[in-house]
Every structure is written in C-alpha cells, then in structure tokens.
KOLLO-74123 format. One record per residue (C-alpha): residue in one letter; x, y, z. Coordinates in pm, whole numbers, padded with zeros to 5 digits, always signed. Layout:
N
aXYZ;...
% end
This chain:
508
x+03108-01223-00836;x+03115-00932-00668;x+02717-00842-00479;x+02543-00503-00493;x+02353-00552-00167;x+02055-00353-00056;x+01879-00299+00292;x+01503-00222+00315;x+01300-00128+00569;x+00919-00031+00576;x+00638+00007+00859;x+00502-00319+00962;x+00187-00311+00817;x+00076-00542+00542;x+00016-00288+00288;x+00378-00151+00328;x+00599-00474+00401;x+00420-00689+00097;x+00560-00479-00183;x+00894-00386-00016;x+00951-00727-00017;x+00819-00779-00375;x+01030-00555-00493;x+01344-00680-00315;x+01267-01023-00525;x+01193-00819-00845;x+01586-00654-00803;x+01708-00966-00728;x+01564-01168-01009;x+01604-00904-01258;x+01991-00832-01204;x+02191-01119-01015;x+02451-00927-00928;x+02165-00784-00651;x+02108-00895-00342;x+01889-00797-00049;x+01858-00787+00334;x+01494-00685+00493;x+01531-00552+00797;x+01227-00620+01016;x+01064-00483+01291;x+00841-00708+01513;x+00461-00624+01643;x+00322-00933+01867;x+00003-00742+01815;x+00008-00866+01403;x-00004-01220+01428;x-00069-01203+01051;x+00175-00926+00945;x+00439-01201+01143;x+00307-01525+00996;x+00370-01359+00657;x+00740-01285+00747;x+00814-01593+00879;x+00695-01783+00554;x+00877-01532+00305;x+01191-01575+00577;x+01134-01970+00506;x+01109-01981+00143;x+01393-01716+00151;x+01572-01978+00303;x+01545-02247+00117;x+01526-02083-00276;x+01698-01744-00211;x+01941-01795+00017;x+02233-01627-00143;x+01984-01318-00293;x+01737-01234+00032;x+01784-01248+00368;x+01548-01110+00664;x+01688-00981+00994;x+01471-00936+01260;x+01572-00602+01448;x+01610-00632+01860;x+01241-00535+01988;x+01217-00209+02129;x+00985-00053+02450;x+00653+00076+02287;x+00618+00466+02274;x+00413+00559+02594;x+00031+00685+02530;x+00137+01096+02625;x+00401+01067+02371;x+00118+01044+02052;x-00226+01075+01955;x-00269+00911+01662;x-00175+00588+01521;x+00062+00759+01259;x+00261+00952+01596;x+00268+00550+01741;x+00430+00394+01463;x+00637+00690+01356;x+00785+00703+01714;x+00835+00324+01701;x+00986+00348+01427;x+01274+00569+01522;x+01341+00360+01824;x+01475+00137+01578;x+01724+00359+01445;x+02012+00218+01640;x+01938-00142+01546;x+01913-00029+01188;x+02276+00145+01189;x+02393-00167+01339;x+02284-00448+01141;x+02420-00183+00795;x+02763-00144+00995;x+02757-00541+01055;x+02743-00582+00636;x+02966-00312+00550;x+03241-00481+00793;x+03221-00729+00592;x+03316-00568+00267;x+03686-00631+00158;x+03871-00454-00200;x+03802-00860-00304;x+03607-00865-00619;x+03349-01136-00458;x+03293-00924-00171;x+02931-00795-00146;x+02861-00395-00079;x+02607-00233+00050;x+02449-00027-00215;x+02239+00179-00050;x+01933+00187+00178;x+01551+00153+00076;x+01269+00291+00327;x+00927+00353+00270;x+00732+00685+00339;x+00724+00668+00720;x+01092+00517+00749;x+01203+00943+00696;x+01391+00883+01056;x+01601+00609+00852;x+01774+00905+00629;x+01967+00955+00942;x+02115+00685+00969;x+02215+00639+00595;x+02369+00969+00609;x+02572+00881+00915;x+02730+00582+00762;x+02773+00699+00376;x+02514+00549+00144;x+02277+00657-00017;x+01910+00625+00043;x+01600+00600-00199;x+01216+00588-00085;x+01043+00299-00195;x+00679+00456-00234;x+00372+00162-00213;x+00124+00418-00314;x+00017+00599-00632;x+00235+00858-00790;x-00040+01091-00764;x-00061+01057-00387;x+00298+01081-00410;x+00243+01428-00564;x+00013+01507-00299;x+00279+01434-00021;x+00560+01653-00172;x+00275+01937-00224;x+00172+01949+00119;x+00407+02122+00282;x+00332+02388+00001;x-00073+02351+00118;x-00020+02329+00508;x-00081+02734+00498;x-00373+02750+00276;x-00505+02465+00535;x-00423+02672+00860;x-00633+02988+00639;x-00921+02865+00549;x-01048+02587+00751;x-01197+02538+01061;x-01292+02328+01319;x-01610+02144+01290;x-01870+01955+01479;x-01634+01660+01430;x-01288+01542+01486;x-01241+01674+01129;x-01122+02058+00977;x-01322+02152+00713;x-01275+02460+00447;x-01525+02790+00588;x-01631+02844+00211;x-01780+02485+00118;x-01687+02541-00228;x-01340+02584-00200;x-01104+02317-00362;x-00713+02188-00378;x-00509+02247-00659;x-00240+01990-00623;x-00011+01939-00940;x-00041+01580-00942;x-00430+01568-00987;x-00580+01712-01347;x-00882+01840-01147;x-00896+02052-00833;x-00908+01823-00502;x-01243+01850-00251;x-01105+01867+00048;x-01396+01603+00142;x-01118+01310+00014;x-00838+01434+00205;x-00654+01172+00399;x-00819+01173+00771;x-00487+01227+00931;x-00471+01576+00715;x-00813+01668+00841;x-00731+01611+01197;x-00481+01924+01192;x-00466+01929+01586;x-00340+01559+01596;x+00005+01481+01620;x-00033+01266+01292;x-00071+01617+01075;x+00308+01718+01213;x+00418+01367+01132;x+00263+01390+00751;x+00436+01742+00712;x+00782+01552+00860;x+00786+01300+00632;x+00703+01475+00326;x+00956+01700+00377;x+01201+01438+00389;x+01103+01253+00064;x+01342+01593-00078;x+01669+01438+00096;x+01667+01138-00055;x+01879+01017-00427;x+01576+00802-00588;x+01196+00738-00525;x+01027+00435-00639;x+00713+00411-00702;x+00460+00110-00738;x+00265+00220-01072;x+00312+00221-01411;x+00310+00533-01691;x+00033+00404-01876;x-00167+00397-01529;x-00056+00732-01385;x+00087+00946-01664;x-00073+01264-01559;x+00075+01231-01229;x+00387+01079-01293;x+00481+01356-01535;x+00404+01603-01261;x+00688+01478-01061;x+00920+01387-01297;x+01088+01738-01293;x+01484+01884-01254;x+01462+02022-00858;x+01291+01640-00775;x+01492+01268-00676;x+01461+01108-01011;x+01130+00923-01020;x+01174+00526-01088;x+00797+00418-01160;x+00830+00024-01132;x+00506-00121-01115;x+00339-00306-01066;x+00490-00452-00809;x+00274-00710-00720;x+00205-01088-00477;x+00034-01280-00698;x+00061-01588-00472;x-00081-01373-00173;x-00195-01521+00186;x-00278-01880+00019;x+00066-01945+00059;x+00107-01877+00445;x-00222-01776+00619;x-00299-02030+00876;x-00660-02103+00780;x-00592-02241+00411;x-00866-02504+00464;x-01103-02219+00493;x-00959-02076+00225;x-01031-02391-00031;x-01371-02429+00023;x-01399-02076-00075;x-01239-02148-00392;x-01443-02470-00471;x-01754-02247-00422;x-01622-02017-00668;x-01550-02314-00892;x-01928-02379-00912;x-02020-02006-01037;x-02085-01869-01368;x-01802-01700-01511;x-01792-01285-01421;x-02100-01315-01208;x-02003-01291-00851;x-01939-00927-00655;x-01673-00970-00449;x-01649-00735-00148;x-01327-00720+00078;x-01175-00420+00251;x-00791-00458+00282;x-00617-00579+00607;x-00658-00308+00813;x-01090-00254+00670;x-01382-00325+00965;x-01737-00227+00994;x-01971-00246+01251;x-02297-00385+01272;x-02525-00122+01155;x-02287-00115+00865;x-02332-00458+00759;x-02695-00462+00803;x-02720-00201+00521;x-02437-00355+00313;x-02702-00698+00362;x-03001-00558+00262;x-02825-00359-00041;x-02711-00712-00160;x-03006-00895-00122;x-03179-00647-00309;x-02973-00662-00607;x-02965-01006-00590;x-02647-01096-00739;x-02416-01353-00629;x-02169-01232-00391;x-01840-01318-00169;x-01834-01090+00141;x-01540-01103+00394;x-01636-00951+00699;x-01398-00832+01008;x-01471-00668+01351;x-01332-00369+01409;x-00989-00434+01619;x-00980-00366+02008;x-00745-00021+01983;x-00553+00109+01729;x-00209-00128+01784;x-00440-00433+01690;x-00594-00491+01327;x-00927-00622+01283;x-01014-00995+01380;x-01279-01249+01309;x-01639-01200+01425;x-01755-01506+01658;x-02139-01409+01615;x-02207-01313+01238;x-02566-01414+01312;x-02679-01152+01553;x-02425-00892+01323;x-02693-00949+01041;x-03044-00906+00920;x-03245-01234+01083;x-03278-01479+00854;x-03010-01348+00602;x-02779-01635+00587;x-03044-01852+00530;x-03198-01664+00222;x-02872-01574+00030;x-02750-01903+00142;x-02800-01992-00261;x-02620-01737-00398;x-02362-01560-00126;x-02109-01691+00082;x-02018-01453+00398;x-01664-01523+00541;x-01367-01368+00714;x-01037-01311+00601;x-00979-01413+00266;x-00664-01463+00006;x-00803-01143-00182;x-00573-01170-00539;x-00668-01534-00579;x-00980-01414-00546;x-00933-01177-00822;x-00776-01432-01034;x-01067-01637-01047;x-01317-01620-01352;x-01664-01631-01154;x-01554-01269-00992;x-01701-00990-01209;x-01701-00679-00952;x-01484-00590-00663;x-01602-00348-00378;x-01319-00195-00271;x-01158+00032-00020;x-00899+00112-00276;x-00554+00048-00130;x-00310+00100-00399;x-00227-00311-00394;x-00561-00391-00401;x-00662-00146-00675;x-00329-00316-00896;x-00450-00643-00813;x-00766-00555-00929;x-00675-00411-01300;x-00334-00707-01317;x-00711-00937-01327;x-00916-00676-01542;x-01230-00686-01259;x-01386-00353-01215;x-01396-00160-00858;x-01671+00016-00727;x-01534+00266-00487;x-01548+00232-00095;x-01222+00417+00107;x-01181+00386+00455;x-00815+00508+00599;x-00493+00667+00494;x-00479+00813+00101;x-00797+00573-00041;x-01001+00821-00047;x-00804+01015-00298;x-00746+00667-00480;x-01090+00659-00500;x-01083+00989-00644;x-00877+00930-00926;x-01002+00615-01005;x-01332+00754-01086;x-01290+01132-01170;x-00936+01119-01309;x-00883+00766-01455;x-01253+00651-01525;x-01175+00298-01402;x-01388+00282-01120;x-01789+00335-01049;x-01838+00490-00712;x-02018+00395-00393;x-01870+00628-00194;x-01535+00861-00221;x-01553+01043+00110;x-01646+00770+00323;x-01358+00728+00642;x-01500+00591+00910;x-01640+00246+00995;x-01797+00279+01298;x-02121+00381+01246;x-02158+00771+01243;x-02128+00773+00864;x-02353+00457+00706;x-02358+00388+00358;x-02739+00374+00310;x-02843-00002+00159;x-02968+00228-00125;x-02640+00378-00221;x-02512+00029-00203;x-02756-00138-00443;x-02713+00165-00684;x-02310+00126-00697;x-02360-00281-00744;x-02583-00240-01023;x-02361-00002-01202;x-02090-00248-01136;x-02220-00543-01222;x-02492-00411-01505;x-02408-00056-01614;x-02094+00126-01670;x-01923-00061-02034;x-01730+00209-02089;x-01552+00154-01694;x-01553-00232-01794;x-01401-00194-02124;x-01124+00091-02013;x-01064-00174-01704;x-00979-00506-01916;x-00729-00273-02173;x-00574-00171-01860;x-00503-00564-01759;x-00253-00524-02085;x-00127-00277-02030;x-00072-00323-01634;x+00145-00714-01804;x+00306-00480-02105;x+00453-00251-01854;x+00662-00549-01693;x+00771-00758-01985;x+01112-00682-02170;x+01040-00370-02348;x+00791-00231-02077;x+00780+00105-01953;x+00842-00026-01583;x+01081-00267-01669;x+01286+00035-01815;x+01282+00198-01525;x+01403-00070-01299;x+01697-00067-01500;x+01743+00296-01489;x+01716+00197-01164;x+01986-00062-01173;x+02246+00124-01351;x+02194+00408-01117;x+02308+00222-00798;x+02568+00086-00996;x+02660+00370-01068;x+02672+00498-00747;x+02870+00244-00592;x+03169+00253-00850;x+03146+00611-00815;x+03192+00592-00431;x+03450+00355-00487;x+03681+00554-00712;x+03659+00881-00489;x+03783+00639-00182;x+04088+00525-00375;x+04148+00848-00489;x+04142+00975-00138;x+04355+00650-00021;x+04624+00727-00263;x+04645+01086-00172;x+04696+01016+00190;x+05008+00738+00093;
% end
C-alpha cells in the first residue's frame, strides 16, 4: 500500500519536541496509510530532552517500525556568542545550520519514491514556530509545508498580529529602568484580534519587551513566515479556544487545523532515569485524601532561587494544606536547563522540612501528568505552558496562575480573564531570579482560592475535562479536523502527481 510520509522538525526543547512527536503518532494511528520521519537535532547540553528521544526512538523501533522513524541530523558548530543575544537568536541560528542536513535526509526519501503503488511519498514537511528557516528548504525541493503550532490559538493570533503591532510598539514605549520597554502612558493597552479584551502590555512575552534584543527581530521573522506556509496546526480544541480560533479562521489565512489536544499521557515515567524516585512519590500520593494535595511544578525549563522559595515555604506552611513541590536550580547559562539542587536545606526556611514533613513532600523533577492523573491532587500551581495547562483540564484539576518565560504569561491571561479557568497568583510575573518575589502573602491568598474558594473556576474546569475527551473521540471537533487534515495532504499529493504526468506526457 502505497505511504503518505511526513517529515517533522521542531526546536529541541521539551515543550516543542513532545507534541510534534505526539502528533506524528496521532497521524499515524488515525490514517495507516501515514507514516512519519522526525528529524532531530542533538543538544549534549539536554541530557533529558535526549533521554526522551532515545526512548520514543526505542519503542519506535520495536512497535512502529513501519509508521515512525527518528533521524538524528549530523551535529552542527554552535552559533558563536557575537552572533546573538538572546536565547531565541541561539536556537534560531542553530537551527538554520541545520538546513542542509534537513534538505538531505527529504532528498534521501524522495529518491526513494518510484510510480510503484507501494512506494512511500513524501507528503509534505511539518515545522514548528521557530523551524521558519525550514520553508526554504521545502520550497527548494517541491512540497509543501504546514506549521505545527504547540501553543494556544490565541497566542497564535498574537504572532500573526505582531508584525501589524511592531509600530505601535516602536511609538509608544520606552525604555525603562529595566531590561524591559514599557508603554509612556501606563494605561495604554493591545488590541489583538485573537483576545476578547484589550492586552496589558504587562503580559507580553519577555522577548517582545526586550525590543533591542536580537530575539524581537527573530519573533517579527518568524511570524511573518507563518503566512508562507499551506496549513497550521494547532494544539487546542474549539470548545477551549473558540474566540480565538474563529479569529484566525479567515479567507487571506493557511487554513487553521485545530487538533487538540495533543497530548503524552504516559509522560517522563516511561523514560526519565530516576523512576525509583519517581514511585515513592506516587506511593505517597497513594496515602492522601482524594483532591487534597496542591501540587506545584513549573515546566522543564521553570527555576527559582532561594529567596523565591523561602516565600513560596512560608506561603505553604501558612495555608497548611498538603502539598507536592518540585523544586529546580536555576541552570548555569542559557544553553543548559535547570538541574537538581544538592542543598535544599540551606535553600529553605530552617526547620521547614521537618515541620511539613507530615503533610508536604519537596522533590525535584517530577513525571508532572501522572501527577495530574492522580486523585489526591486537587490544585496545580502552574507556570502555564500550553501542555501543562491541557494536561491540567484532560485531568479536570484547577490552575492557579504563575508564568515565567515565552507566551505563559498571556496563557495566564486568558486562562483567568478570558476563559475563567484559572485563579491567579500572578500574570505578569517573568523572572525567577529574585528581583521580582512573589510575596508569601500573595501565595497563601492564590492557594486558598484554589484549594477553598473559586466553585465557579472548579466547576467550569471539570466540564472542560469532557469536553477536552469529546473533542478527540469519533465525532469530535478535533478529530474532524485531523481529517480535514488528512484529506488535505491527500489531496495534495495526488494533485502534485497528476500535474507531473501531465507535464511528462507533454514532453514525450
């Protein structure tokens, strides 16, 4: 049988590669006439982002091997430190490097094609939002190329907006005290098409706020690129995001393929090296009452520093609930992500092991969505990356509202101002390393709201677990889409293949 085959290729970050791959396994499984080859591209500085690619590369192996395949790409010299400023202009730059490797390994497949009916083709090329460079090289060799988009649709709508922005930004704000711009009239706001209410600027992504820093040029880039491609895919659902998914969903846009969500539910249980660790925090779980533990865990990339956590500490043992609290120090520059801390102790109030030591467990990394799955968690404190926030309503536990880096912030937004399915602790929060604390105040107020007050956030929260599993099953909205999708690359490809005969025969 003849093999639509698809390449994808994302930024080697955890929050990018886990869905692209996700969603390679959701084509696949959904129409087996699909098939799918990751490209990858290797950082020795993310042990963890490569444990998890050589486990999915395993199972690949030994379940999938005639539906998904991994290449690892030839590793390429590191941009130089005068060639960026930001960690966006690093991995943006590294990421074109790669361009040659990419047109190779897609000319390697498509030599393989034959006019046999079993012979696979290459359908097309999938690359996330800071794979732009990649349209290059899908133009050069004839296929079409679609963005697979890991973050909300209304961030989405944000993205293709701000080239439309950038001038109202150079107009009216200023430099500050701070690495940040900020708007001269402190009550001006955003009107961005994708959001039902005006934007502060305050939950603007940093790298947006930073307009002198290389990473503000590659955001404009990017976005403008989104435009070239034939299809964007987004992780979210229409009964999530309908607001913002309408929004985009016009005639002079890609057509909009919202597939969500796309999600791990097996997550780093599966491959991280320190499942042992892992167990006893599930058996601790075990031995809570059902809904009655706050979870707190911020994402992959998410680090505080000790004045931080001393505040977070006192806020929880004031409250007094029963908590799980992973904990990472901040990582040693920005190629690195965060790592373990070696002396919690001295990182803590004295004696504050010892007195939650009843009702809190403090710990590291942690396999966050079986976390989520279990029935003892009842709150999640959250820095609201899009995987974690659809992890979160898949398993109907509330958020309360913590962003650190890239869009959160504006996930944070709409959770709480547009969506109502979130409390807040903070929405403007962005940094981490102690110029900004989160008083312990603030922090006992947003845990008692999330643990004792907001019903209504609760109630909206659990119908959203249904409709998050509706949205997936037969006659879902997503599952529509993906084979809108489906037919659509089909589509392509016999379309591609009837103007080549037609040219062939002309040319007898």
């Amino acid at each position: 049988m003849k093999k639509f085959r698809v390449v994808l290729i994302c930024t080697p970050e955890m929050g990018n590669l886990v869905p692209l791959v996700e969603f390679a396994h959701l084509l696949t499984n959904r129409d087996r006439r699909f098939c799918a080859t990751v490209l990858i591209m290797t950082v020795p500085e993310r042990p963890i982002v490569n444990a998890y690619v050589k486990s999915r590369d395993a199972l690949a192996t030994t379940t999938d091997a005639n539906t998904i395949n991994f290449v690892y790409l030839p590793s390429v010299d590191p941009p130089s430190p005068d060639q960026y400023k930001s960690t966006l202009g690093y991995l943006s730059l590294f990421i074109e490097k790669h361009k040659p490797h990419v047109k190779n390994e897609i000319t390697k497949l498509m030599e393989t094609e034959s006019d046999s009916e079993d012979s696979d083709r290459v359908a097309g090329l999938f690359i996330d939002m800071f794979c732009t460079s990649m349209i290059d090289v899908a133009n050069q060799l004839g296929i079409p190329c679609c963005l697979y988009f890991a973050s909300p649709a209304s961030f989405l709508g944000f993205m293709l907006h701000f080239p439309n922005i950038d001038p109202q930004i150079a107009n009216e704000f200023v430099e500050s005290n701070t690495d940040f711009f900020v708007p001269k009239d402190s009550t001006t706001e955003l009107v961005i098409p994708s959001f039902a209410n005006p934007l502060p600027p305050s939950v603007l992504p940093s790298t947006v706020l930073k307009r002198k820093r290389d990473g503000y040029v590659w955001y404009l880039r990017h976005a403008a690129r989104y435009m070239e491609t034939e299809g964007i895919v987004v992780n979210t659902f229409q009964e999530l995001e309908p607001y913002a998914i309408e929004s985009i969903s016009v005639n002079e846009m890609p057509p909009v393929y919202p597939i969500g969500p796309v999600l791990d539910l097996n997550g780093p249980a599966q491959w991280h090296p320190d499942r042992v660790h892992h167990e006893s925090i599930m058996k601790w779980l075990d031995d809570q009452p059902p809904s009655s533990v706050v979870f707190l865990c911020f994402g992959s990339m998410g680090s505080f520093v000790g004045p931080q956590l001393r505040e977070i500490a006192i806020g929880l043992q004031r409250v007094g609930f029963r908590f799980l609290w992973s904990i990472r120090e901040p990582s040693k520059s920005k190629i690195y992500l965060p790592g373990e801390y070696t002396n919690l102790k001295e990182m803590l109030p004295e004696g504050f092991l010892d007195r939650t030591a009843g009702v809190g467990l403090v710990c590291g990394w942690v396999p966050q969505v079986t976390i989520l799955s279990h029935q003892a968690i009842g709150g999640f404190v959250s820095h609201c990356g899009w995987n974690s926030v659809l992890e979160s309503l898949w398993y109907g536990v509330p958020i309360a509202t913590w962003p650190l880096y890239a869009e959160q912030q504006m996930n944070a937004f709409e959770l709480v101002k547009e969506l109502r399915l979130a409390v807040e602790i903070r929405l403007d929060y962005r940094d981490g390393r102690g110029s900004d604390l989160v008083s312990a105040e603030e922090i006992e107020r947003g845990l008692r709201r999330l643990m004792d007050g907001d019903d209504e956030v609760r109630k909206k929260v659990k119908e959203m677990r249904e409709k998050s599993r509706t949205a997936v099953m037969e006659e879902g909205s997503s599952n529509k889409s993906l084979g809108s999708l489906i037919e659509k690359i089909v589509a392509d490809v016999r379309n591609f293949e009837a103007q080549s005969k037609l040219i062939h025969l002309t040319f007898q």
